[in-house]
C-alpha positions in Angstrom: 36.0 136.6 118.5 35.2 132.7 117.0 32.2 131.4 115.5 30.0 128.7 117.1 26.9 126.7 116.2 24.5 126.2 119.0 23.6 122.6 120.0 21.8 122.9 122.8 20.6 124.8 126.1 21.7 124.4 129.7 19.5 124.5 132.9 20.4 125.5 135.7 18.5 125.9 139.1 20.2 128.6 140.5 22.0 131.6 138.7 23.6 134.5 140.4 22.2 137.8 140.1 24.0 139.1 137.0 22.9 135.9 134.9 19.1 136.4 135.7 16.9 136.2 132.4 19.7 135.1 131.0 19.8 132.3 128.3 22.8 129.8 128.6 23.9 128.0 125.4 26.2 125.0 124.5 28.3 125.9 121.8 30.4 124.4 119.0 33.3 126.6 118.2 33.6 126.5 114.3 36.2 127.1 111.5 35.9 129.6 109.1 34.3 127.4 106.6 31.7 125.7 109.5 33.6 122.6 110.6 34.2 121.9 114.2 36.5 123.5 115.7 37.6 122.8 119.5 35.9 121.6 122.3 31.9 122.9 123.1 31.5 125.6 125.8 28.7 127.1 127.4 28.1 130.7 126.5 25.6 133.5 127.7 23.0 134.1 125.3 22.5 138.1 124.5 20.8 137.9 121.2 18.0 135.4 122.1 20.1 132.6 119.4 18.7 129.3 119.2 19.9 125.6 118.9 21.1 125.8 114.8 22.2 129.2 114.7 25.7 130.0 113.5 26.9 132.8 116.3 29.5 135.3 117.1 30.9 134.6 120.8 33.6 136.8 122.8 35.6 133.9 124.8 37.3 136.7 127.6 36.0 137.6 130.6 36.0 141.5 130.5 34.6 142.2 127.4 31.7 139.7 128.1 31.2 141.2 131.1 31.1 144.9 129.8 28.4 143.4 127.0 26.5 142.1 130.2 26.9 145.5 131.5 27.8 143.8 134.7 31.1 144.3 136.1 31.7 141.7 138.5 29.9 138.9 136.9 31.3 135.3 136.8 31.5 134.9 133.1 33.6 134.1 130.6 31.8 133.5 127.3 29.3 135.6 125.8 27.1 135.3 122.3 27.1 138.8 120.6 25.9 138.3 117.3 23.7 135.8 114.9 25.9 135.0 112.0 23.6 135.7 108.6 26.4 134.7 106.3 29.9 133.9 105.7 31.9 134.5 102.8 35.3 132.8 102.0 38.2 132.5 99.7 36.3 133.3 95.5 33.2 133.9 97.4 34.5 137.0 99.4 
């Protein structure tokens, strides 16, 4: 799991079938204290997130798939979760 902000959406004109009414999402992979972290990546958007958001993504390709409930899709990163806070260190 990693966290990400999203920056931005991406549009595509043709999906394949597993992607359909699916959201896709550029995303900054972040630290734990919300400093870039790594290089963007695209992700599929399961929790309708939106640009701003701080967000949970899966970077492997089975268990985005079994989120997607789509077994042979061609995927590899997948937002599960809007982050509502983050506690570190004296904060925790």
């Amino acid at each position: 799991m990693t966290l990400g902000r999203v920056t931005g959406t991406v549009v595509s004109t043709m999906k394949i079938p597993d992607l359909r009414g699916r959201k896709l999402l550029l995303v900054q992979p972040l630290d734990p204290y919300g400093n870039p972290a790594g290089r963007t990546v695209i992700a599929c958007d399961t929790v309708q997130a939106g640009e701003g958001d701080t967000v949970m993504l899966i970077d492997e390709g089975n268990s985005s798939r079994q989120i997607l409930g789509a077994p042979k899709a061609a995927v590899r990163t997948t937002i599960f979760a809007i982050v509502d806070q983050i506690r570190t260190g004296k904060d925790a």
